[in-house]
FIBA-631282 format. One record per residue (C-alpha): x, y, z; residue number from 1. Coordinates in nm, 4 decimals, padded with zeros to 6 digits. Layout:
FIBA-631282
<mike><X>X</X><Y>Y</Y><Z>Z</Z><i>NUM</i></mike>
...
***
This chain:
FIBA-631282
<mike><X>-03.5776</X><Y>02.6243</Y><Z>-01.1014</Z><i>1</i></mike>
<mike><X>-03.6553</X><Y>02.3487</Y><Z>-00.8359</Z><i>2</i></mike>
<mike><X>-03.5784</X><Y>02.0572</Y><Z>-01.1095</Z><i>3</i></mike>
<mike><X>-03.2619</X><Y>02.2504</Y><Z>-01.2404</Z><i>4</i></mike>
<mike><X>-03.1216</X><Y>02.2204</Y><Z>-00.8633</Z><i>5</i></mike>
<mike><X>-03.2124</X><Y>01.9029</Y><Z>-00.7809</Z><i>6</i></mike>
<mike><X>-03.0122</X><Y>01.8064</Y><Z>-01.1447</Z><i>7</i></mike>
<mike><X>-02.7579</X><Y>01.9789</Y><Z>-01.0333</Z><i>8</i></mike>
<mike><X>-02.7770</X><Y>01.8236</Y><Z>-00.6660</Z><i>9</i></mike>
<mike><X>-02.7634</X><Y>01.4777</Y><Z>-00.8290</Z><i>10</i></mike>
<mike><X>-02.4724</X><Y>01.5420</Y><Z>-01.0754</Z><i>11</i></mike>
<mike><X>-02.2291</X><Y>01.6943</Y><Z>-00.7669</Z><i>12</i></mike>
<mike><X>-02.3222</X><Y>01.3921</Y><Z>-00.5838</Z><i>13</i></mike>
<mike><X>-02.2516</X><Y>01.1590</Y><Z>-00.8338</Z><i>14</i></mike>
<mike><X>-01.9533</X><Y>01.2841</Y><Z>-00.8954</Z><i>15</i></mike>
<mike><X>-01.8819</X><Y>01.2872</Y><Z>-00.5293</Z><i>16</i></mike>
<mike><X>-01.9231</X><Y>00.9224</Y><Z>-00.5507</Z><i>17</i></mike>
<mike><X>-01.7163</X><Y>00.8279</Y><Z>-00.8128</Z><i>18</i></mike>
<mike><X>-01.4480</X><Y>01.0277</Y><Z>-00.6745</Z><i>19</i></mike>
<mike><X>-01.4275</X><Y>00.8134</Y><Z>-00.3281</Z><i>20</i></mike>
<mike><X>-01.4347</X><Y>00.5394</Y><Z>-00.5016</Z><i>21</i></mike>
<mike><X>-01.1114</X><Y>00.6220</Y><Z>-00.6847</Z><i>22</i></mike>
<mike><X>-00.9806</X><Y>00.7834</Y><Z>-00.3365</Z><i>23</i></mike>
<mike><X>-01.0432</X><Y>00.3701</Y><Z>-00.2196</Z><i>24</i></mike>
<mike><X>-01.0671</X><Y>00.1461</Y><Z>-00.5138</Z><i>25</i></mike>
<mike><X>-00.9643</X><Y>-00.0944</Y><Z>-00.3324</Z><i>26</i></mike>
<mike><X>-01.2638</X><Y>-00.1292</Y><Z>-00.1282</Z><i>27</i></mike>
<mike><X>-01.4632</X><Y>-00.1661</Y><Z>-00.4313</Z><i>28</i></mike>
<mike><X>-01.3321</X><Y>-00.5331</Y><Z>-00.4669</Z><i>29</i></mike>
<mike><X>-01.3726</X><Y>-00.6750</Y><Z>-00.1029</Z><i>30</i></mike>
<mike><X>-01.7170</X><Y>-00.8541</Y><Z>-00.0666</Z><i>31</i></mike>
<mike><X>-01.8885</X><Y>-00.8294</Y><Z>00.2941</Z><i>32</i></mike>
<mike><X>-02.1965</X><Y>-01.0092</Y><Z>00.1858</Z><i>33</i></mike>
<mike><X>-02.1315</X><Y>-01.3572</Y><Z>00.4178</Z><i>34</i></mike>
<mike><X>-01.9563</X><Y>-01.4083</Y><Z>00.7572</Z><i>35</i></mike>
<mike><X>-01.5759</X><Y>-01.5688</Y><Z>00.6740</Z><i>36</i></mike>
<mike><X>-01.5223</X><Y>-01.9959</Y><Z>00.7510</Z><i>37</i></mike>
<mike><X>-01.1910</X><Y>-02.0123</Y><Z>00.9165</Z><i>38</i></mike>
<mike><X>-01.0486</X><Y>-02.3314</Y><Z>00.8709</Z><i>39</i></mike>
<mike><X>-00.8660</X><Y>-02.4905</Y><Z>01.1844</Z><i>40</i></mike>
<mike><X>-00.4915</X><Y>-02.5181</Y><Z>01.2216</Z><i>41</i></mike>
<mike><X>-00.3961</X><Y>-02.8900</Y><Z>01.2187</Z><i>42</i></mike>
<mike><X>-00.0289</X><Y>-03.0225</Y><Z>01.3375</Z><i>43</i></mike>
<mike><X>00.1024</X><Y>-02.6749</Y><Z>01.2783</Z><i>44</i></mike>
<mike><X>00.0092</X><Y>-02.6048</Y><Z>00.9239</Z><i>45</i></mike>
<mike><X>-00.3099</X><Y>-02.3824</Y><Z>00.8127</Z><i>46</i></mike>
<mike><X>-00.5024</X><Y>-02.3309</Y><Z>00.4679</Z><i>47</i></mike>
<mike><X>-00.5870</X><Y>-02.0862</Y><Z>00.1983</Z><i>48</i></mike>
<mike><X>-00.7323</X><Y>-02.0460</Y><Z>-00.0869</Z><i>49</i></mike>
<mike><X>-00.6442</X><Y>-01.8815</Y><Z>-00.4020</Z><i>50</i></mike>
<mike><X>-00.8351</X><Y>-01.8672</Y><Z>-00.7634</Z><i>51</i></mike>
<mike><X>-00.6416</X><Y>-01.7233</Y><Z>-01.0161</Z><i>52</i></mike>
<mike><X>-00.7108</X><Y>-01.9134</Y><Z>-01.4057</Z><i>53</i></mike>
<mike><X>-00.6481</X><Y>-02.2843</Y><Z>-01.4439</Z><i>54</i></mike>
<mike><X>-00.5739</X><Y>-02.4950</Y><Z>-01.1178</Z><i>55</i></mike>
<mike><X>-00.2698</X><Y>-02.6732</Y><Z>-01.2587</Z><i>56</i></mike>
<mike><X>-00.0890</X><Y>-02.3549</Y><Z>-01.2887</Z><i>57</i></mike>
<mike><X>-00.1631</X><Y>-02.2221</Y><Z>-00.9688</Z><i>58</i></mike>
<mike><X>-00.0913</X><Y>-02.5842</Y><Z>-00.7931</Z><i>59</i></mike>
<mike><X>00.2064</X><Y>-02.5940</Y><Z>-00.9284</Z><i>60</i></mike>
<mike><X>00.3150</X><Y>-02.2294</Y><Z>-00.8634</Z><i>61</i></mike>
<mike><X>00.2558</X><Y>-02.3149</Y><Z>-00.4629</Z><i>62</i></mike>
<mike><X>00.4227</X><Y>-02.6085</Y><Z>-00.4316</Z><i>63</i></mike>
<mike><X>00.7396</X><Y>-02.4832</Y><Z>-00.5201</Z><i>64</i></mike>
<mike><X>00.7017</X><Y>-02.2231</Y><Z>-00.2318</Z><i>65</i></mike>
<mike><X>00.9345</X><Y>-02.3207</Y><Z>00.0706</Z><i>66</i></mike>
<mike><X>00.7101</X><Y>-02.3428</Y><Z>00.3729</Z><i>67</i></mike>
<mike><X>00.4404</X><Y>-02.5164</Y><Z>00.1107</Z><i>68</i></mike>
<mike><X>00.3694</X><Y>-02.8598</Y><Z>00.2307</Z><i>69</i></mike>
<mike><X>00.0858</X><Y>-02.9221</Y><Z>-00.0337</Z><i>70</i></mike>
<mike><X>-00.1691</X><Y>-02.7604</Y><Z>-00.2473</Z><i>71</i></mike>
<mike><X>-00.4648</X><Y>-02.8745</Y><Z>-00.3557</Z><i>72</i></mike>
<mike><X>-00.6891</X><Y>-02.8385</Y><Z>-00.6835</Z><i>73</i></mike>
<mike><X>-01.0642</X><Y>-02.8058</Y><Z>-00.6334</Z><i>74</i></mike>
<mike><X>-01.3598</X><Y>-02.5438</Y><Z>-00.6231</Z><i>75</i></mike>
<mike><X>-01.5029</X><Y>-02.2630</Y><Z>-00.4489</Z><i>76</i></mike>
<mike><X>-01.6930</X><Y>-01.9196</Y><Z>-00.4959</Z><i>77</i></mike>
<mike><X>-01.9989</X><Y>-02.0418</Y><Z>-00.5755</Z><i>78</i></mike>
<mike><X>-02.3293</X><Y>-02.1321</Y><Z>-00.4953</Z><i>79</i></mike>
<mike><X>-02.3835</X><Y>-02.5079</Y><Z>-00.5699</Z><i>80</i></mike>
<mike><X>-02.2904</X><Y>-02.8527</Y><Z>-00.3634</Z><i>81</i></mike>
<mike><X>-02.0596</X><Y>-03.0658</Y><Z>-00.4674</Z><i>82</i></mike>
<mike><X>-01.9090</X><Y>-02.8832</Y><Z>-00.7895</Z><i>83</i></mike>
<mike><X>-01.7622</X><Y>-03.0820</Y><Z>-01.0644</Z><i>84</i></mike>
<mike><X>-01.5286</X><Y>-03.0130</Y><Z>-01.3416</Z><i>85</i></mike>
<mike><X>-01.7960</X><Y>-03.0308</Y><Z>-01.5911</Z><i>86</i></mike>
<mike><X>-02.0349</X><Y>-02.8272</Y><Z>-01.4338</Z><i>87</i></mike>
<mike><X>-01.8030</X><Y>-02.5730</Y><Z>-01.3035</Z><i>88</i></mike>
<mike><X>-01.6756</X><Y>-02.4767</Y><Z>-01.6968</Z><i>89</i></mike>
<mike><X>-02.0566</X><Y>-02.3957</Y><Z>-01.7678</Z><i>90</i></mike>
<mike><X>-02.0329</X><Y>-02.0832</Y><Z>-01.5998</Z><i>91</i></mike>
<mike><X>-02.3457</X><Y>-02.2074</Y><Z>-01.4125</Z><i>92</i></mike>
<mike><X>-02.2599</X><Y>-02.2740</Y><Z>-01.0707</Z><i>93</i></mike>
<mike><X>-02.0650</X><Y>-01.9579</Y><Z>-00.9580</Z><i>94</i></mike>
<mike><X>-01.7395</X><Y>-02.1432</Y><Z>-00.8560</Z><i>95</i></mike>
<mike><X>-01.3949</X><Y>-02.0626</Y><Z>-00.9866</Z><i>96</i></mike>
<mike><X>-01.1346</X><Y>-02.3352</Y><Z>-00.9951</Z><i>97</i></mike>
<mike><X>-00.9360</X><Y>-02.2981</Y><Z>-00.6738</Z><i>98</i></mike>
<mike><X>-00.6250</X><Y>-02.4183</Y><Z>-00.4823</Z><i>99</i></mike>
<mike><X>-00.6538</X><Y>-02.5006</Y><Z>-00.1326</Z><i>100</i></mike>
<mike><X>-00.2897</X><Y>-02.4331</Y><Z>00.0135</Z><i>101</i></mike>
<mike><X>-00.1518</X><Y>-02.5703</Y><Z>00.3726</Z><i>102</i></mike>
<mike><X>00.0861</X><Y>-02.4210</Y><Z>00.4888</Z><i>103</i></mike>
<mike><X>00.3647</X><Y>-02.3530</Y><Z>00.7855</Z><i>104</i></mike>
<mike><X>00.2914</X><Y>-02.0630</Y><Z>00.9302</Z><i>105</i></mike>
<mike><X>00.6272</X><Y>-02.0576</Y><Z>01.0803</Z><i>106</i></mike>
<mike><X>00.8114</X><Y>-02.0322</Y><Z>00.7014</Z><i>107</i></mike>
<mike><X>00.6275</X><Y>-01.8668</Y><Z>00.4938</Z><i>108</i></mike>
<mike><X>00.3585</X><Y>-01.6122</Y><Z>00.6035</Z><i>109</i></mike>
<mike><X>-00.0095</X><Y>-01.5370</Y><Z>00.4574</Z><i>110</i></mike>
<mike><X>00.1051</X><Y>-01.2136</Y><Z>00.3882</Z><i>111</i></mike>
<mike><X>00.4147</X><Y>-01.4035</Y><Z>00.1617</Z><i>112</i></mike>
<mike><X>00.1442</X><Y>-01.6359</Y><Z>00.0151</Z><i>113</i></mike>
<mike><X>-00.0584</X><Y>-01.3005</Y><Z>-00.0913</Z><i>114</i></mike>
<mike><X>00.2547</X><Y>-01.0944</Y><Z>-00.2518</Z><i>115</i></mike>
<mike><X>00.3165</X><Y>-01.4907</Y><Z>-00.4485</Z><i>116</i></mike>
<mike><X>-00.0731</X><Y>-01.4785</Y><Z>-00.5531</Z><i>117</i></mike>
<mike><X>-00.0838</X><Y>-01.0897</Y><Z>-00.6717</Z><i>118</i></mike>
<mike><X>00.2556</X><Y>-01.1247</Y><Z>-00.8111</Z><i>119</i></mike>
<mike><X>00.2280</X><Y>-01.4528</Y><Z>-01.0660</Z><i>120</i></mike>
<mike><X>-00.1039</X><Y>-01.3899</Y><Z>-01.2688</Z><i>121</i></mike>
<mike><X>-00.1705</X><Y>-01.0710</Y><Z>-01.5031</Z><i>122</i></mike>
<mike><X>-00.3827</X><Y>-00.9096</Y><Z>-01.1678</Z><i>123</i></mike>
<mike><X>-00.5800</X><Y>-00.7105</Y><Z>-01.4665</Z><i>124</i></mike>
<mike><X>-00.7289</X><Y>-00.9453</Y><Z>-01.6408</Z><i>125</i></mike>
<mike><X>-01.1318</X><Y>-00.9874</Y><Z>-01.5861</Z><i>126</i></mike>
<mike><X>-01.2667</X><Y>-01.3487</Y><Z>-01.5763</Z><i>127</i></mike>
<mike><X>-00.9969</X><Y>-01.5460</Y><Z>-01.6572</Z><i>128</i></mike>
<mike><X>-00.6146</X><Y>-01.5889</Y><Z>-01.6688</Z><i>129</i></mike>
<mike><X>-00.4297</X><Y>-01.5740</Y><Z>-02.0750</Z><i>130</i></mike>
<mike><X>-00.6097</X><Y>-01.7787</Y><Z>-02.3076</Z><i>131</i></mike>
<mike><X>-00.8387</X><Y>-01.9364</Y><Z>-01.9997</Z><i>132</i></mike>
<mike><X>-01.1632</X><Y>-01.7289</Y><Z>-01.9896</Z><i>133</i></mike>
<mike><X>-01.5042</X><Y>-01.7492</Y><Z>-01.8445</Z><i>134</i></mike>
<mike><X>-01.6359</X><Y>-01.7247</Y><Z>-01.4503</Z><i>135</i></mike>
<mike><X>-01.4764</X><Y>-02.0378</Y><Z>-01.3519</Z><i>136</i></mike>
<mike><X>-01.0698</X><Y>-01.8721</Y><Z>-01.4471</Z><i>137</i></mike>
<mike><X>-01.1826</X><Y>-01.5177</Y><Z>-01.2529</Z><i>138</i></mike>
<mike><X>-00.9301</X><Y>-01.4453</Y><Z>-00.9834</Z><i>139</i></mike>
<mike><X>-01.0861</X><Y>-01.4186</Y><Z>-00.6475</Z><i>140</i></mike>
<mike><X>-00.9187</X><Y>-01.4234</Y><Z>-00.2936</Z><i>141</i></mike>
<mike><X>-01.0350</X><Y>-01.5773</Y><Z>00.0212</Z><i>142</i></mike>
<mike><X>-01.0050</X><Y>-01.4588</Y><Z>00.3461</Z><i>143</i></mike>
<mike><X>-01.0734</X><Y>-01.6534</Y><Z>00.6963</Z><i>144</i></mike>
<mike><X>-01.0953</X><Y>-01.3513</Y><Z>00.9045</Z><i>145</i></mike>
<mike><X>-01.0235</X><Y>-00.9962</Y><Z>00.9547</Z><i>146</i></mike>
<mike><X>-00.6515</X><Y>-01.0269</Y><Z>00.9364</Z><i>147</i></mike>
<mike><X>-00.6209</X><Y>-01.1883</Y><Z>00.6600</Z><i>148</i></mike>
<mike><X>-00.9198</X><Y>-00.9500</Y><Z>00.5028</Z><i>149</i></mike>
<mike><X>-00.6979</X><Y>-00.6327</Y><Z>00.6402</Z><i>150</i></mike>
<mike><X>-00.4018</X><Y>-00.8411</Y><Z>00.4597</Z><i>151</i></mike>
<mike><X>-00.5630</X><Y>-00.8566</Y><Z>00.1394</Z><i>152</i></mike>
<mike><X>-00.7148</X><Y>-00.5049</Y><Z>00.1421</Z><i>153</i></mike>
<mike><X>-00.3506</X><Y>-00.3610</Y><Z>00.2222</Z><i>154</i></mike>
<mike><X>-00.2013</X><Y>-00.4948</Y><Z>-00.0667</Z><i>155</i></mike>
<mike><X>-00.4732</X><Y>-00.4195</Y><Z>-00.3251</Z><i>156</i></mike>
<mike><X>-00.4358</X><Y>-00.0728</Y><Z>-00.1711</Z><i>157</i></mike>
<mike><X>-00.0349</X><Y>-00.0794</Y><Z>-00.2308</Z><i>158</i></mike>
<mike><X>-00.1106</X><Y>-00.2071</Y><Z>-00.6164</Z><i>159</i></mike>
<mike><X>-00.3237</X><Y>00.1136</Y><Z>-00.6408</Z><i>160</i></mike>
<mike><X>-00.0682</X><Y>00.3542</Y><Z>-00.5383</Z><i>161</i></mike>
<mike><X>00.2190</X><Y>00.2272</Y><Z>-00.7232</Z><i>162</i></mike>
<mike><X>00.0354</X><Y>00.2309</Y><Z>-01.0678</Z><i>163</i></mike>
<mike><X>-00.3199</X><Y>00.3992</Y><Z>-01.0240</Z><i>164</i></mike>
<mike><X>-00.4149</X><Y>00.3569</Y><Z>-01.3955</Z><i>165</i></mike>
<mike><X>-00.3680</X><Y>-00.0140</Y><Z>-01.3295</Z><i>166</i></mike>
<mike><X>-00.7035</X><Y>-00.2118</Y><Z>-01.2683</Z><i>167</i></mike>
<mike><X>-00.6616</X><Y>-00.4991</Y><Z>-00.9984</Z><i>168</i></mike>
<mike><X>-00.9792</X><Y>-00.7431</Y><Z>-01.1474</Z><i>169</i></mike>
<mike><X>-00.9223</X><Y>-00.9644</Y><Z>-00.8074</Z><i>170</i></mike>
<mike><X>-01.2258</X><Y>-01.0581</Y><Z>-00.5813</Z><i>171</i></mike>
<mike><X>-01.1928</X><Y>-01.0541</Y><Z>-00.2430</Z><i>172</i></mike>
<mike><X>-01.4370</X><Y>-01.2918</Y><Z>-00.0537</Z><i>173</i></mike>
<mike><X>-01.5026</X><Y>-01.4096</Y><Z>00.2693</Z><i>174</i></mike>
<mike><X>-01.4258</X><Y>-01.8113</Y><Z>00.2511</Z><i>175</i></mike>
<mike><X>-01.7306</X><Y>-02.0857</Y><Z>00.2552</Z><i>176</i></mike>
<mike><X>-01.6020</X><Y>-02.4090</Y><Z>00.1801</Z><i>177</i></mike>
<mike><X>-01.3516</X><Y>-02.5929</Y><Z>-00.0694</Z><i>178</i></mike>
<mike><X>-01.4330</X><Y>-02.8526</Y><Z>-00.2670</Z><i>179</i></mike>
<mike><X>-01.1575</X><Y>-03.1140</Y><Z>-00.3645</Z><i>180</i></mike>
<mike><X>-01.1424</X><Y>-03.1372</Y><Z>-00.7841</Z><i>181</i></mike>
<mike><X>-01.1586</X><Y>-03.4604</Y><Z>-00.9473</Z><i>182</i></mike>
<mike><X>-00.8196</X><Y>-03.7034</Y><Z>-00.8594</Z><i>183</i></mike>
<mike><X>-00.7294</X><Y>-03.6865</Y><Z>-01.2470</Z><i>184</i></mike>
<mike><X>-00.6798</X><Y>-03.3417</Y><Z>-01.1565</Z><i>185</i></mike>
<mike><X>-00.3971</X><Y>-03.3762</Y><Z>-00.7954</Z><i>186</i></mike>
<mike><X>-00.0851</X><Y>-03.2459</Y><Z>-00.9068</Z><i>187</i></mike>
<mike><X>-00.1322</X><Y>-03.2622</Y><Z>-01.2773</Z><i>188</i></mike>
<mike><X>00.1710</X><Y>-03.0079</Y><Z>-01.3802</Z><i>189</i></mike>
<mike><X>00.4184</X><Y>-03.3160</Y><Z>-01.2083</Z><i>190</i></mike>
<mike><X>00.2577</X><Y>-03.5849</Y><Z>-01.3574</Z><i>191</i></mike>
<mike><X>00.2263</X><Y>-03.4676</Y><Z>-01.7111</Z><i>192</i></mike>
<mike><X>00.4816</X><Y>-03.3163</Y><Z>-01.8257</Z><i>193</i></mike>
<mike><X>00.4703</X><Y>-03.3733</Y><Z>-02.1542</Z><i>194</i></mike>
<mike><X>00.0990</X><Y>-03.2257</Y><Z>-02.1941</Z><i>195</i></mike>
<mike><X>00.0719</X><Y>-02.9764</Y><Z>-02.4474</Z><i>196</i></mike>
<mike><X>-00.1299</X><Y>-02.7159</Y><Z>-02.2399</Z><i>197</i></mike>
<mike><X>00.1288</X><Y>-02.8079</Y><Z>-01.9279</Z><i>198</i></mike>
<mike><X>00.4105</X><Y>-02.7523</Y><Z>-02.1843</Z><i>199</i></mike>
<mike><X>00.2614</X><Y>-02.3995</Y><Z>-02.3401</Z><i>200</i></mike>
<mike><X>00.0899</X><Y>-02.2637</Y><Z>-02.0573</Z><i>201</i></mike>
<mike><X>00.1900</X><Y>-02.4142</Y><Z>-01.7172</Z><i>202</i></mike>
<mike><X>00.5415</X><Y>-02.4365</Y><Z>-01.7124</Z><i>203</i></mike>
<mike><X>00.6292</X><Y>-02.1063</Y><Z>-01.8959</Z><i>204</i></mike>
<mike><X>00.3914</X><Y>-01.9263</Y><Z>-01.6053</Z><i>205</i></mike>
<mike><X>00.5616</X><Y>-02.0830</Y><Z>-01.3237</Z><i>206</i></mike>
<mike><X>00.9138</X><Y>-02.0382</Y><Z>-01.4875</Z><i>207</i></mike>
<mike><X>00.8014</X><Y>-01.6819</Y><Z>-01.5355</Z><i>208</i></mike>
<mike><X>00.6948</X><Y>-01.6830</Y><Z>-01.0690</Z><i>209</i></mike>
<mike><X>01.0304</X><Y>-01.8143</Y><Z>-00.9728</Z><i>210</i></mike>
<mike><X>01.2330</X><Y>-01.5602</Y><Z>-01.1865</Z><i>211</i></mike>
<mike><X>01.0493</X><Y>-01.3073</Y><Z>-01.0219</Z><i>212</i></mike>
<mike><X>01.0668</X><Y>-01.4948</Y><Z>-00.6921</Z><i>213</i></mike>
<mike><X>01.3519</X><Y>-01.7200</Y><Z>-00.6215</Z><i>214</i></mike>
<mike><X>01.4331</X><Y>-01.6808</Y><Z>-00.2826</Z><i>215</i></mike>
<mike><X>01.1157</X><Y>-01.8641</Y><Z>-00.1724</Z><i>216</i></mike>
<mike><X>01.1871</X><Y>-02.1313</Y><Z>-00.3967</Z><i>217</i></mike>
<mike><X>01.2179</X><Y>-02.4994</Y><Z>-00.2258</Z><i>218</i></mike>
<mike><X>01.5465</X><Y>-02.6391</Y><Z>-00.2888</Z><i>219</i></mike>
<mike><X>01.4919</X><Y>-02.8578</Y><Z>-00.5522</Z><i>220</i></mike>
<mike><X>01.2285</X><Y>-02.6222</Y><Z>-00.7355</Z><i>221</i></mike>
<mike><X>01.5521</X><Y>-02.3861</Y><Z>-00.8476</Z><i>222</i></mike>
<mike><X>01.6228</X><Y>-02.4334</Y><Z>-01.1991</Z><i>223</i></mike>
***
């Protein structure tokens, strides 16, 4: 009799659990592991970071933003020094290519640069972005400190409740440290436009952002 309750016991609770953690899915995505880097504001303009599939894309997606003044390829997530391109597609070194984006604070908003993140990749998607797979395409989000965190967790929380059979595969971590990709790699949607990924996979995603999101569009990125 003793075993059958303490079955029982177990089963209720474990279905306790699984229920709060569809009540807050949300939470099940934030990581509280390390204590967040925040990255000093310099002449007015701060920095995030964003992972969401290749680096081109997402470059290129951000630097059409008004308020945008740059954004930069590189790598970050992981647990090894001085990631490279090579050793980052092995899977091996935990870091996900990443886009370092400054910013005016005064034009466009972190909150702005999150709803632009959550709103030009397929947010479902585990690992990887289209035809990109593997640990190094996963999505993740960085956050600097607890606003940005309460940002992040607020959104995730509104994606929830407007389609709760939708999964939301982002990662939401507390930022280390960004490391600049290879120069072959700086703006590499502007410079080669004529590459056949750039022409297939690039350009149709960002075409696909500033349908959805023109009024946040730079000037001369409307077309």
């Amino acid at each position: 009799m003793k075993t059958k309750f303490s079955l029982t016991l177990l089963l209720l609770l474990a279905i306790l659990q699984v229920s709060c953690q569809q009540t807050n899915p949300e939470k099940s995505n934030i990581n509280n592991d390390l204590t967040p880097v925040e990255v000093v504001s310099a002449d007015g303009f701060k920095r995030a970071y964003f992972a969401s599939g290749c680096f081109w894309c997402v470059e290129a997606i951000y630097e059409s933003l008004n308020g945008v003044k740059e954004s930069i390829s590189g790598y970050s997530g992981g647990h090894t020094k001085k990631p490279t391109y090579e050793s980052s597609n092995t899977g091996k070194t935990g870091h996900a290519e990443t886009v370092e984006i400054i910013y005016n604070p005064n034009v466009i908003s972190f909150k702005l640069l999150v709803d632009v993140y959550f709103g030009s990749q397929n947010i479902s998607q585990v690992n990887g972005q289209g035809n990109d797979r593997g640990s190094q395409y996963r999505s993740i989000i960085f956050y600097q400190n607890m606003e940005e965190k309460n940002i992040i967790a607020e959104k995730i929380k509104a994606l929830y409740e407007e389609n709760p059979d939708r999964k939301v595969a982002t990662e939401v971590i507390p930022f280390q440290k960004f490391w600049i990709a290879e120069k072959y790699h700086q703006n590499y949607e502007r410079l080669h436009p004529n590459n056949s990924y750039i022409q297939n996979v690039s350009i149709p995603r960002l075409k696909r952002f500033q349908y959805k999101f023109p009024e946040l569009l730079k000037d001369n990125s409307k077309h």
